[in-house]
N, C-alpha and C positions, 0 to 999 in steps of 0.2 A: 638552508632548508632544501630537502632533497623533492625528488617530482612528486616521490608519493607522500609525503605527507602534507606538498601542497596543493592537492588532488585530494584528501584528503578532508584538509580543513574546507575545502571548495564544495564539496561533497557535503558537511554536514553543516556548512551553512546555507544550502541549497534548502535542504532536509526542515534546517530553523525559519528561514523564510517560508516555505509549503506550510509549514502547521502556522505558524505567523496568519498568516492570509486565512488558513481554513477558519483559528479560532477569532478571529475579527471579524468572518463571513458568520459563522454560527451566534457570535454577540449581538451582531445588527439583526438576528431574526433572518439572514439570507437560505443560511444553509440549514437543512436539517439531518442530522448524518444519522445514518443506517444500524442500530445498535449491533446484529451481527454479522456485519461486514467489518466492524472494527474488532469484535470478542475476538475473531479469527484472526485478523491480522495484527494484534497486539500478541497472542497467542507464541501464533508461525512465525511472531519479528524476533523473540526474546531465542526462540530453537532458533533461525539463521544468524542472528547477531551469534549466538553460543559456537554453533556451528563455525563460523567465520576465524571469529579468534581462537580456537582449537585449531583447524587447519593454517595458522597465519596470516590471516590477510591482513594482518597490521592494522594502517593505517584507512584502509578499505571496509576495514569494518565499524569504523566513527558514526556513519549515519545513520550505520543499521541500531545503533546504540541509542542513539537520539531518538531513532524510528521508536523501538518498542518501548521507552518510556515515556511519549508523548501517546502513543495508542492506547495506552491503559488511562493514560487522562481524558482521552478523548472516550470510552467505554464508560466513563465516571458522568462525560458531560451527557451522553446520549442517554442516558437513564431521565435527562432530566429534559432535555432539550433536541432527542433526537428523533425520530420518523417513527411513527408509532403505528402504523400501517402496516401488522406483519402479514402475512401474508403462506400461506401452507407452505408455498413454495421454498420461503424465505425460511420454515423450522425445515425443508426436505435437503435446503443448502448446509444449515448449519450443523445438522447431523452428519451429515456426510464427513464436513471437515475434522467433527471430532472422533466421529469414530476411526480416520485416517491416523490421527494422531499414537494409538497405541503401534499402526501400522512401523510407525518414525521411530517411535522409541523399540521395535525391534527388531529394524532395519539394522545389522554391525557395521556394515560399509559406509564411508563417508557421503558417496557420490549418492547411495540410490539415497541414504537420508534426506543430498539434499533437493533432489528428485521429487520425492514427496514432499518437500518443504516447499516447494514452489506450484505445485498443482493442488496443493491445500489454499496457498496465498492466494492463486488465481481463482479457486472457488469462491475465495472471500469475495468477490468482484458482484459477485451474479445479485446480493441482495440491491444493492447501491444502484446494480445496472437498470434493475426491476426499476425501480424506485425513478431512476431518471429517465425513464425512457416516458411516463407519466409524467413527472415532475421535475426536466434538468434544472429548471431555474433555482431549485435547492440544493443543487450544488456548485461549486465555484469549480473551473476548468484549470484554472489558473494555478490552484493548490495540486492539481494530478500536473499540469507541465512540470513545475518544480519539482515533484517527486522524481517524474521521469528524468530533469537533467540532474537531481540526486545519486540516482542511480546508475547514470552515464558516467559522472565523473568517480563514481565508485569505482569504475570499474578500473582506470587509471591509474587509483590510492591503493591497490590490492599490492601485496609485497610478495606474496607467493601464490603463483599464478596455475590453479589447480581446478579440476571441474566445482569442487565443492566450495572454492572461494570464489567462482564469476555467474557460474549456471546462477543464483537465487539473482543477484546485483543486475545481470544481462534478464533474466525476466522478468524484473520491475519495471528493467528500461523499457519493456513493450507495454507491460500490463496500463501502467500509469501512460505512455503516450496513448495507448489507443484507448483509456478511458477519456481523456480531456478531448480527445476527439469526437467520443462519441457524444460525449453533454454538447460541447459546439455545434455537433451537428444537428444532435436535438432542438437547440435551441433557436436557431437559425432557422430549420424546418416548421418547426412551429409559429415562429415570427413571422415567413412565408403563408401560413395558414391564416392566421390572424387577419394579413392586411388582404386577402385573395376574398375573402368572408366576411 
C-alpha cells in the first residue's frame, strides 16, 4: 500500500466517522442541522469531488466522494428533522451560492473553478454559523473536527499535486476547524453566562 492511498483510506474514514457522530447527534434530538448549509455543500461537494478526479487526485479524492453522498442524505434528513428557523439572511446566503454556480459552470479554467468552489462552500458556513451562534448546543463540534482531520489527511492522498486538487481539500481544513471552534466557543461562553447568572 503506497502513502497515498493510505492517506487516503485515513481520509475517508475520517469523513465516515464525522457523519457517524453527526447522524447519531441528529437521532438523539442533539443536533438540528441547517437545511441550506447542507443544499450548498452537498451541491459544491459532487463539483469538487468532480473536479478532483478530472485533475487526478486519485486517491485524494475518496472523502470528497463519501462527502457529497452523505450531504444529499443529510438535505433528505433536514426536511424532516432540521432547523426550521430560516431566517432572510439565511435565503440572502443561499442565493448568493446559487447564483455563483452558473459563475463555475462558466469558469473554463480548472484553478478559478476551483476558486469558486470553495468561496460557494465557505458561504455554506454562514447559515449554520447564524444558527449556532444562538443555538451551538445543536450542533456537535466534534463532527466539524473530524471533517477538518478529513480534510487534512486528504491533503496527503492527493496523487497530483495541482492548485485545483489541494486549494477545495486545504480550505476545508480551515473552514471545518474553525467552525468546531466556533460552536466550543459558543458553548463554553454561554456556560460561563449561565453559572455568572
Amino acid at each position: 500500500m503506497n502513502i497515498e492511498v493510505f492517506f487516503g483510506l485515513l481520509s475517508t474514514a475520517m469523513m465516515l466517522c464525522s457523519r457517524s457522530v453527526y447522524f447519531v447527534s441528529i437521532y438523539k434530538k442533539e443536533t438540528r442541522p441547517h437545511l441550506f448549509s447542507w443544499v450548498i455543500w452537498a451541491v459544491i461537494s459532487c463539483v469538487g469531488f468532480t473536479a478532483q478526479v478530472v485533475d487526478g487526485a486519485g486517491a485524494g479524492s475518496w472523502a470528497r466522494g463519501v462527502s457529497a453522498a452523505t450531504c444529499f442524505l443529510l438535505v433528505i434528513i433536514c426536511i424532516f428533522r432540521g432547523e426550521k428557523n430560516i431566517t432572510r439572511g439565511d435565503w440572502v446566503t443561499l442565493l448568493v451560492a446559487l447564483t455563483t454556480i452558473p459563475l463555475w459552470i462558466l469558469t473554463k479554467t480548472p484553478v478559478w473553478s476551483v476558486v469558486l468552489v470553495c468561496i460557494i462552500d465557505t458561504v455554506g458556513y454562514l447559515p449554520t454559523a447564524r444558527k449556532c451562534w444562538h443555538k451551538p448546543h445543536e450542533e456537535t463540534y466534534v463532527s466539524y473536527i473530524l471533517s477538518c482531520l478529513c480534510a487534512l489527511f486528504a491533503l496527503f492522498a492527493i496523487e497530483n499535486y495541482t492548485i485545483s486538487t489541494t486549494l477545495y481539500s486545504a480550505v476545508l481544513t480551515a473552514t471545518n476547524g474553525i467552525m468546531a471552534f466556533f460552536i466550543f466557543f459558543r458553548l463554553g461562553h454561554l456556560k460561563k453566562l449561565a453559572v455568572a447568572g
